[in-house]
Backbone as CSV, one residue per row, in Angstrom:
resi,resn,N_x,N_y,N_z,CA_x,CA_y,CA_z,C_x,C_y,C_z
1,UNK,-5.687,-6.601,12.183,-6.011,-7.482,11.075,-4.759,-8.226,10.623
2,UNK,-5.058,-9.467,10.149,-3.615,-10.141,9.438,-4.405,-10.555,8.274
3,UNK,-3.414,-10.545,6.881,-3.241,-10.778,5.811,-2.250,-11.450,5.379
4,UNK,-2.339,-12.718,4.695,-1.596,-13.554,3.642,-2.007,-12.939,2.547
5,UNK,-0.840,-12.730,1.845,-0.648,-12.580,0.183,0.250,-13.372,-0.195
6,UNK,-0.366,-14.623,-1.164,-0.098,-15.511,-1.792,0.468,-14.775,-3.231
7,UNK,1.062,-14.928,-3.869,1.598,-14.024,-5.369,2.715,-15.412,-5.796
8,UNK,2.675,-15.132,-7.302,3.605,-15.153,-8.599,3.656,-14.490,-9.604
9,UNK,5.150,-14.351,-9.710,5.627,-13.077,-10.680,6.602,-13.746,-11.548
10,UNK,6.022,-13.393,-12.831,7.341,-14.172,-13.651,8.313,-12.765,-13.857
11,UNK,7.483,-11.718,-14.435,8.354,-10.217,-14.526,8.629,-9.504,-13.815
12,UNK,8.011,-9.135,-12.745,8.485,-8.333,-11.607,6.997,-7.644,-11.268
13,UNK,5.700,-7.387,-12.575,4.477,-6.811,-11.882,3.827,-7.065,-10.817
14,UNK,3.279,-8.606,-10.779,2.806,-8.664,-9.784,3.825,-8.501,-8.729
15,UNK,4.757,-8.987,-8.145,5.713,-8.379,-7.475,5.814,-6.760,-6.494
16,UNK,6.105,-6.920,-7.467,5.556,-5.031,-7.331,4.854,-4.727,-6.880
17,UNK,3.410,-4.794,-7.110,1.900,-4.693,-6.787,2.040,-5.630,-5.221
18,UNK,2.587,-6.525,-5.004,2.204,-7.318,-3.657,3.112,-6.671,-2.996
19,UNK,3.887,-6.203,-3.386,4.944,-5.479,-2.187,4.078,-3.336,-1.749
20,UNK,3.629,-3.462,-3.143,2.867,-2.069,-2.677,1.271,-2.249,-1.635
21,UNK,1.258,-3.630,-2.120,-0.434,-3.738,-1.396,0.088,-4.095,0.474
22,UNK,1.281,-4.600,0.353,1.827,-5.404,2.207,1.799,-3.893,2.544
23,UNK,2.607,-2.515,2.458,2.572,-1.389,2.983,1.336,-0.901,3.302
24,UNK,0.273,-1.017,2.145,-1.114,-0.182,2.126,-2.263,-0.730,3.472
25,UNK,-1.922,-1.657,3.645,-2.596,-2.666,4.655,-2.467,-2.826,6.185
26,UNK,-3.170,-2.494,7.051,-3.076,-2.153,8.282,-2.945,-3.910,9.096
27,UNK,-2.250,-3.332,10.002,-2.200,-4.547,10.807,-0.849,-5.245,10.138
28,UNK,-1.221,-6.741,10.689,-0.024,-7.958,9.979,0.107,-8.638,8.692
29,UNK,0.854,-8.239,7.884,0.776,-8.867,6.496,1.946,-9.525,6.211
30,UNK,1.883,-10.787,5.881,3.003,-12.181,5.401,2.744,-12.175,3.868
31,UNK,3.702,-11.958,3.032,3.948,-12.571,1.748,4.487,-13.613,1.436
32,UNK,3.888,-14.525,0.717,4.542,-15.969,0.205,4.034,-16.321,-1.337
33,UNK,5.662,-16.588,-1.796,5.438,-17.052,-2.968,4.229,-18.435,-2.794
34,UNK,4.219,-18.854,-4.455,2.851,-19.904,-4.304,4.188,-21.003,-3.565
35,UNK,5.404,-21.421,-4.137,6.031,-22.452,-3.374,6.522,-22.207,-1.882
36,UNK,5.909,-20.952,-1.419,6.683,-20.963,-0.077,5.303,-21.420,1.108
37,UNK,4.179,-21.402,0.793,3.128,-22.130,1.406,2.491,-22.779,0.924
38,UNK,1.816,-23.942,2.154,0.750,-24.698,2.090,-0.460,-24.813,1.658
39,UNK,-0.904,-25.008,0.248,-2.546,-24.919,0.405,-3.386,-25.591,1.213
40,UNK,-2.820,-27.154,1.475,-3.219,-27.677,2.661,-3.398,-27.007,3.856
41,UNK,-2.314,-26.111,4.521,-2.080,-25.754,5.575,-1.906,-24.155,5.762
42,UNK,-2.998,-23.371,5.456,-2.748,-21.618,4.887,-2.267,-21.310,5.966
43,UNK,-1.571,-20.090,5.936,-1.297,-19.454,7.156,-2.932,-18.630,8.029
44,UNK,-2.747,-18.484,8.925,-3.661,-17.775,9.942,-3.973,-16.399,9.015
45,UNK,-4.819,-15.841,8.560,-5.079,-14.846,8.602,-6.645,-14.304,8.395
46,UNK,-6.847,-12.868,8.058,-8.347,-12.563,8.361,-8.871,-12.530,6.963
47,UNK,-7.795,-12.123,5.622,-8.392,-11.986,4.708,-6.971,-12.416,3.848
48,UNK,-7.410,-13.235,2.776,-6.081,-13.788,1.575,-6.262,-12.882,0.581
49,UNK,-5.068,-12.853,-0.179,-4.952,-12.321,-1.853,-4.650,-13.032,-1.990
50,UNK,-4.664,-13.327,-3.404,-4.417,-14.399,-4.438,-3.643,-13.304,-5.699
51,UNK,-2.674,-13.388,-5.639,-2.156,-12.844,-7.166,-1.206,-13.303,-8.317
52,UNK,-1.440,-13.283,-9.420,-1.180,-13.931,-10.716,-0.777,-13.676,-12.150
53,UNK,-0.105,-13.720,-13.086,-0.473,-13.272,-14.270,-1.146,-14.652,-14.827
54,UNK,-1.930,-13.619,-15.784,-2.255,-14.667,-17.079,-1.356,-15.300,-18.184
55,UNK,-1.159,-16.459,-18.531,-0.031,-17.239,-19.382,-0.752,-18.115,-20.067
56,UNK,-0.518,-18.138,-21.293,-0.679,-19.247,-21.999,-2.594,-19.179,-22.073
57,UNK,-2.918,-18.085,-21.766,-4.590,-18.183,-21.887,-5.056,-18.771,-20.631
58,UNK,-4.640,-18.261,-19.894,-4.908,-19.411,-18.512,-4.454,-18.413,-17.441
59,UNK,-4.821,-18.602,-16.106,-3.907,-18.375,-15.175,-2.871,-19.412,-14.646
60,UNK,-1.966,-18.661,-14.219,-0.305,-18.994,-14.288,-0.798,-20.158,-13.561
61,UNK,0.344,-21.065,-14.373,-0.326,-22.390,-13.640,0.148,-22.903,-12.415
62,UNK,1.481,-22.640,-11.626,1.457,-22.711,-10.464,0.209,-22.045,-9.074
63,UNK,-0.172,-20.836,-9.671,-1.381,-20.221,-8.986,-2.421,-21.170,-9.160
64,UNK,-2.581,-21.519,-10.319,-3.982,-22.454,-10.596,-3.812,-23.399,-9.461
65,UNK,-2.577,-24.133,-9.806,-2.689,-25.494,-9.136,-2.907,-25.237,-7.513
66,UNK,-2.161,-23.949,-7.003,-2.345,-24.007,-5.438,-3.738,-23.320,-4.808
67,UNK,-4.214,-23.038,-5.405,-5.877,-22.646,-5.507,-6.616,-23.722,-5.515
68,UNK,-6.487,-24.815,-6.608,-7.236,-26.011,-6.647,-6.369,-26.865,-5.602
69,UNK,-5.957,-26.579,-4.680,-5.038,-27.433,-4.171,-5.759,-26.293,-2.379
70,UNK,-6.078,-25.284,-2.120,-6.788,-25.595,-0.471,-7.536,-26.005,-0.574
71,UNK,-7.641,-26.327,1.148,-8.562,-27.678,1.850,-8.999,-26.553,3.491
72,UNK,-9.679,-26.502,3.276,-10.352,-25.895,5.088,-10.283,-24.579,4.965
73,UNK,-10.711,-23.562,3.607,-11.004,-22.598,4.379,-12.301,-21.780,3.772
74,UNK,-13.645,-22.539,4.127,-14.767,-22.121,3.921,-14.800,-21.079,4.840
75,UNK,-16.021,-20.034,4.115,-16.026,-18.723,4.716,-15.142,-17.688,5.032
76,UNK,-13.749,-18.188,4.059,-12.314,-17.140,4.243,-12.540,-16.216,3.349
77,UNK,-12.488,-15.342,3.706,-12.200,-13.929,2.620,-10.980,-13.561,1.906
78,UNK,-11.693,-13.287,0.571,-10.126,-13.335,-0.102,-10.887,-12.249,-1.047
79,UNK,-9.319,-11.489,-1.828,-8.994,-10.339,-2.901,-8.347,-11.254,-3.780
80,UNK,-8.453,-10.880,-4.986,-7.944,-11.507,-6.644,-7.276,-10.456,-7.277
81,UNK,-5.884,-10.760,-7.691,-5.114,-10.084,-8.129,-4.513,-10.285,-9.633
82,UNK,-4.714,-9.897,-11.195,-4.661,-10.810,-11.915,-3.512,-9.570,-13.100
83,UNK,-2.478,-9.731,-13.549,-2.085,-9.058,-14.851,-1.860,-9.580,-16.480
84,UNK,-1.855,-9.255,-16.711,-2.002,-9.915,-18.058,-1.947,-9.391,-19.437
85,UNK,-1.436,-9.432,-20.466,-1.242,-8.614,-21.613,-2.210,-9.156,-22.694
86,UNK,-3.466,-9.569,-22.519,-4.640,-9.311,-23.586,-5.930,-8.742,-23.248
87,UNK,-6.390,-8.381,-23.724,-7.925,-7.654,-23.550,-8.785,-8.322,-22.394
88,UNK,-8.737,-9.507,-22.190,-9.499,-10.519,-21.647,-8.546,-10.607,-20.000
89,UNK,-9.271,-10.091,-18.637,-8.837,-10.479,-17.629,-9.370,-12.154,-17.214
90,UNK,-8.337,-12.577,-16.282,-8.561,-14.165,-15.977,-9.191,-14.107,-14.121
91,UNK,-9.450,-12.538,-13.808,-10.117,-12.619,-12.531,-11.363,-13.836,-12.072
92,UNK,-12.271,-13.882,-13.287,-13.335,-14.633,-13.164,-12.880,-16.536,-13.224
93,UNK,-11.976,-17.155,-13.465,-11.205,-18.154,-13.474,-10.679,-18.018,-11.534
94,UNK,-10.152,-16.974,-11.593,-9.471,-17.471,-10.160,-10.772,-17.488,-9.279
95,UNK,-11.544,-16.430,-9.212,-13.132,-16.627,-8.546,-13.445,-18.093,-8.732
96,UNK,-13.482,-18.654,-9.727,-14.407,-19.966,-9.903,-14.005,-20.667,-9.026
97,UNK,-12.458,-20.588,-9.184,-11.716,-21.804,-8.528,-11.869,-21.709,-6.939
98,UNK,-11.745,-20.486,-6.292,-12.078,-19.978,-5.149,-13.464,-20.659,-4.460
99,UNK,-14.211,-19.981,-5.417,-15.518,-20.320,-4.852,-15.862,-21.480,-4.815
100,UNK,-15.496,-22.768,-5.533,-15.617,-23.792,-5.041,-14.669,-23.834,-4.021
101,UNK,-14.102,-23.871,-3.196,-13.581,-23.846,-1.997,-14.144,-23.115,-0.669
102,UNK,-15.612,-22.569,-1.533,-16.517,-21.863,-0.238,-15.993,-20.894,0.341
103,UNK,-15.011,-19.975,-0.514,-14.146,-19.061,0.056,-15.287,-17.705,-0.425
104,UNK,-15.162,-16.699,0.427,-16.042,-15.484,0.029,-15.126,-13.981,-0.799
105,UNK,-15.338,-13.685,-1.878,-14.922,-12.635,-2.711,-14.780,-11.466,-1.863
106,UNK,-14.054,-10.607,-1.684,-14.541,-9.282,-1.182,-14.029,-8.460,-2.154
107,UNK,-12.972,-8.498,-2.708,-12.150,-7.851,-4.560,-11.726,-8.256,-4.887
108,UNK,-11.361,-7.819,-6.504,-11.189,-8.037,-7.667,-10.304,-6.917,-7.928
109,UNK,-8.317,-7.080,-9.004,-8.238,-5.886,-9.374,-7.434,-6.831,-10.489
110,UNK,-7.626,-5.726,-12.028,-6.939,-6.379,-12.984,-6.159,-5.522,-13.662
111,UNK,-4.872,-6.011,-14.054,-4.130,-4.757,-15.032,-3.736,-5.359,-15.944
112,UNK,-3.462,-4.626,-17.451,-3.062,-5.277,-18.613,-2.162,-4.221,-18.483
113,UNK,-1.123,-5.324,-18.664,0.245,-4.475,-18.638,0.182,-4.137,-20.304
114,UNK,1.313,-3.092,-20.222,1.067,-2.193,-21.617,2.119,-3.307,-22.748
115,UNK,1.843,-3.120,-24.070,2.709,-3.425,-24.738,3.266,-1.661,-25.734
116,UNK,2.079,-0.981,-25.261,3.045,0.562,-26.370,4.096,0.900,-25.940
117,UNK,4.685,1.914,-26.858,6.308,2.045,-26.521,6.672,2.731,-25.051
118,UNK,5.579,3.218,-24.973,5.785,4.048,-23.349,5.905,3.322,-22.427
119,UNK,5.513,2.077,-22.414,5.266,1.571,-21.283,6.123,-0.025,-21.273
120,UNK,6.321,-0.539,-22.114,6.711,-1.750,-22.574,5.695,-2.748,-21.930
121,UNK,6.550,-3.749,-21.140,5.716,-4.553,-20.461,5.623,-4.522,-18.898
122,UNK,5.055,-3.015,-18.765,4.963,-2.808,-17.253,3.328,-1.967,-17.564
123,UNK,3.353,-1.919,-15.859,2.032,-1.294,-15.608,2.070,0.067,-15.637
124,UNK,0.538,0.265,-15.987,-0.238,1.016,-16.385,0.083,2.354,-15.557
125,UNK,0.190,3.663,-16.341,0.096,4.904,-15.328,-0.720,4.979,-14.352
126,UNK,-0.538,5.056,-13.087,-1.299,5.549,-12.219,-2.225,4.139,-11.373
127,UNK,-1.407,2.790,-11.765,-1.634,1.103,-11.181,-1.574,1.500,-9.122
128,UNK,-0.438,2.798,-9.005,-0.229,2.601,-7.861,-1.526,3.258,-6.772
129,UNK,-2.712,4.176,-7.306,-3.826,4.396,-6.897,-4.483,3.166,-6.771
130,UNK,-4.514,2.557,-8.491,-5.810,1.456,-7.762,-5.311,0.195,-6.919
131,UNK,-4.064,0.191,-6.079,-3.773,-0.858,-5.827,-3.675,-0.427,-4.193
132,UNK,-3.992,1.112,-3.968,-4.282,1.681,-2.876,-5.640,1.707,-2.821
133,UNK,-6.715,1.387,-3.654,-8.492,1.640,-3.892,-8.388,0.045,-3.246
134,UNK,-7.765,-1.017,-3.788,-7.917,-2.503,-3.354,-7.738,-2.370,-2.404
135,UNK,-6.291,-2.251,-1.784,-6.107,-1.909,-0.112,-7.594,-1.633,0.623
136,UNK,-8.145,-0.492,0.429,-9.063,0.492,1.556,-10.631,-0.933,0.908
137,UNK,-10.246,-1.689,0.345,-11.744,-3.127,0.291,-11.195,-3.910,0.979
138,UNK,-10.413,-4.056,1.519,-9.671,-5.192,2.320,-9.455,-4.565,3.629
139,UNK,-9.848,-3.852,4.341,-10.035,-3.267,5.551,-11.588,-3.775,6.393
């Protein structure tokens, strides 16, 4: 199997999370920031991630824009990767945008990074299971 994971990280979570999901994943996996590829021109692979935080009530807007920005890949399978520090995940925003592009869902994973004192602004106890549960949907 080959996998593109597309990601932006302003703090280091998603980061993190795309570097734990390239290990969990069998076969060939390429990471690229949103400026290091083409939406025009995706790389080859069998199934995309898309990962993001939420900013400003929105998803991060470089992600937005390179989402609304492929061209040719109806019937591609893709995973949604979204963090964010309010109650409200922005998974269903990156879907929209997806799916008009005729791209097919296979997951969804969302984390609200903590603001209590334990945690500051990192993820959640125990993020590194469900980001091994996403892995084994992308097989």
């Amino acid at each position: 199997m080959k996998y593109a994971i597309i990601y932006w990280s302003r703090y280091g979570n998603g980061k993190k999370i795309v570097n734990r999901l390239e290990k969990k994943l069998p076969g060939e996996t390429k990471l690229f920031k949103t400026d290091e590829a083409d939406p025009k021109a995706m790389p080859e692979a069998d199934f995309y991630v898309f990962s993001a935080p939420a900013e400003a009530f929105r998803v991060q807007r470089n992600m937005r824009s390179f989402m609304k920005g492929i061209k040719g890949m109806e019937g591609r399978k893709y995973g949604i990767i979204n963090t964010h520090g309010m109650d409200r995940n922005w998974l269903g925003s990156m879907e929209k945008v997806l799916t008009k592009k005729k791209m097919k869902m296979v997951a969804g994973l969302d984390f609200k990074v903590g603001k209590e004192a334990n945690t500051g602004n990192a993820l959640p106890d125990g993020w590194e299971a469900e980001v091994d549960e996403f892995a084994n949907k992308l097989k």
